[in-house]
KOLDREN-725640 format. One record per residue: x, z, y of N, C-alpha, C in turn; chain; residue number from 1. Coordinates in nm, 3 decimals. Atoms other than C-alpha are relative to their C-alpha. Layout:
# residues N
n.x,n.z,n.y,ca.x,ca.z,ca.y,c.x,c.z,c.y,c,k
X,Z,Y,X,Z,Y,X,Z,Y,A,NUM
...
***
This chain:
# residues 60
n.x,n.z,n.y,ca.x,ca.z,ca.y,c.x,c.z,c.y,c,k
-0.103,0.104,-0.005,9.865,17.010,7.255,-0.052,-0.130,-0.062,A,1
0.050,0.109,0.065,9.688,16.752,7.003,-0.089,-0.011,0.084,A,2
0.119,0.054,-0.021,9.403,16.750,7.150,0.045,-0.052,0.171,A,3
-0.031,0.063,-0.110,9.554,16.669,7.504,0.067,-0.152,-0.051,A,4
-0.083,0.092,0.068,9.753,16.401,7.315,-0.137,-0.111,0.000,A,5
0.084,0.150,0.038,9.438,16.207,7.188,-0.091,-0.021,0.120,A,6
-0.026,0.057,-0.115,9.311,16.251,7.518,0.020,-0.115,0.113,A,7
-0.112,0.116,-0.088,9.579,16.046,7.697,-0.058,-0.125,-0.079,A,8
0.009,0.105,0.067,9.538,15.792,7.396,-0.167,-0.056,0.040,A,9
0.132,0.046,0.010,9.179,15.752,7.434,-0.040,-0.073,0.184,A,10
-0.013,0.025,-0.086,9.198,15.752,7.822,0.044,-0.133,0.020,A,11
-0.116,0.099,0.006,9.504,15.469,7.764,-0.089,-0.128,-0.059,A,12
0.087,0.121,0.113,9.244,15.258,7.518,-0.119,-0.038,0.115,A,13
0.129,0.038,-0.108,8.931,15.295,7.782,0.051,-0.065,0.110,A,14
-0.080,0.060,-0.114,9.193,15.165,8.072,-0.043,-0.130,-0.024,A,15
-0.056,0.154,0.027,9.292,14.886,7.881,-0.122,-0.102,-0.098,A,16
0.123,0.070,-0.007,8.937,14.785,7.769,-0.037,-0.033,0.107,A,17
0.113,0.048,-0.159,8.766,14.803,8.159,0.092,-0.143,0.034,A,18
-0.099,0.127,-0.034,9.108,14.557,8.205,-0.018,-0.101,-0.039,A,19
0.031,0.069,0.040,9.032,14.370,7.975,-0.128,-0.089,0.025,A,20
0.203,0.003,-0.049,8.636,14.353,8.072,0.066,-0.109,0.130,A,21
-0.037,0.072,-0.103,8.775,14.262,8.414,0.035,-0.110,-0.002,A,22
-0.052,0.149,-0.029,9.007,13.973,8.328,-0.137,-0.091,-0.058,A,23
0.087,0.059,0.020,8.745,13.848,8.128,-0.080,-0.088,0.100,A,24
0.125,0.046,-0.046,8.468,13.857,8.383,0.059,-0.073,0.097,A,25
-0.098,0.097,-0.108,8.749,13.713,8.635,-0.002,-0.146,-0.048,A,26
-0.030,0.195,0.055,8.804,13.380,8.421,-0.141,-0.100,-0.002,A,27
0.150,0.069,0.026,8.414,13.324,8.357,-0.010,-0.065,0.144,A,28
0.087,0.027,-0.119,8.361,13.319,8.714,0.090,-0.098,0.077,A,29
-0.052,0.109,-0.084,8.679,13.092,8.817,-0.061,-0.080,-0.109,A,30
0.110,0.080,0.083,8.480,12.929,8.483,-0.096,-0.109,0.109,A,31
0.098,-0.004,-0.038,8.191,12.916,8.658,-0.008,-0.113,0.104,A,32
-0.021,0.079,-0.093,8.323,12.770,8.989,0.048,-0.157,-0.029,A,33
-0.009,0.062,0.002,8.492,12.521,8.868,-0.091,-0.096,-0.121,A,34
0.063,0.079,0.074,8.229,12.392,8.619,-0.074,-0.038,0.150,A,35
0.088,0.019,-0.136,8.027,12.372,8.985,0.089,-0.136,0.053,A,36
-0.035,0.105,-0.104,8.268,12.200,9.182,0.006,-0.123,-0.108,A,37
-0.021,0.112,0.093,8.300,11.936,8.891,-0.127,-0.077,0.001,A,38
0.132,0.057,0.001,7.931,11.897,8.902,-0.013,-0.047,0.114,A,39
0.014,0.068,-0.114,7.899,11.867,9.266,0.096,-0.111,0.056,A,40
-0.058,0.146,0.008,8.166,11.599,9.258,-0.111,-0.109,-0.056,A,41
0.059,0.139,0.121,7.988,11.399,8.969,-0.130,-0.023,0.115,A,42
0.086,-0.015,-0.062,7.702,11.475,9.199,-0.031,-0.130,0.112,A,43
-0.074,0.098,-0.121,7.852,11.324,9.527,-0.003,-0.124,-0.007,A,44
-0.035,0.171,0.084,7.980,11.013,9.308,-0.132,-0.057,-0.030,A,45
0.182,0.096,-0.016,7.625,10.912,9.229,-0.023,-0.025,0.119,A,46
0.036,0.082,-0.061,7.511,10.938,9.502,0.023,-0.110,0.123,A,47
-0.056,0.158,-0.031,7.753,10.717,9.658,-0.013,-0.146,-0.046,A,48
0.033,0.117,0.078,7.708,10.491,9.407,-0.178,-0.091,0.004,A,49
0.120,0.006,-0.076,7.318,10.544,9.475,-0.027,-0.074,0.094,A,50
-0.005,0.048,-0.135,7.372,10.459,9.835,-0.021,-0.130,0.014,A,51
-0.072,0.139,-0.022,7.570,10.177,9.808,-0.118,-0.088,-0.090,A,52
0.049,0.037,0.067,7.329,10.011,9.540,-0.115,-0.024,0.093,A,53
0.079,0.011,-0.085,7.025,10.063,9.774,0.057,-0.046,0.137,A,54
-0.059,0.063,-0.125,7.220,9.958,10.075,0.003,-0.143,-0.018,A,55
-0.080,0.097,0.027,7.408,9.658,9.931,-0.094,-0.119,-0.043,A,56
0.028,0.154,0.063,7.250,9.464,9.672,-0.133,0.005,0.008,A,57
0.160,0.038,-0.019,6.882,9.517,9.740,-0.026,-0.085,0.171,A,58
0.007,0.110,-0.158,6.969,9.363,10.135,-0.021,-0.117,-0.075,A,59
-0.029,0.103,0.031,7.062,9.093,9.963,-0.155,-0.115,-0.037,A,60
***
């Protein structure tokens, strides 16, 4: 009877660690993405800015 008891409890604790593991590794990786797309914006924005700079004022 005890020993089915701690069991369950131990079962109940290893659940709610892998869950935990999971959300974790879930947040890193919308983390992850959105540290990306932030970069490949900033990215973009140069080299628009790039562009335009070599386009614009070196015609000139």
């Amino acid at each position: 009877m005890s020993e089915k008891k701690t069991d369950s409890r131990k079962r109940k604790i290893m659940t709610q660690h892998k869950n935990s593991i999971r959300t974790q590794s879930w947040n890193n990786r919308q983390r992850v993405v959105e540290e990306y797309e932030n970069v490949r914006m900033q990215a973009w924005h140069l080299k628009l800015v790039n562009d335009y700079i070599n386009n614009y004022i070196l015609c000139d």
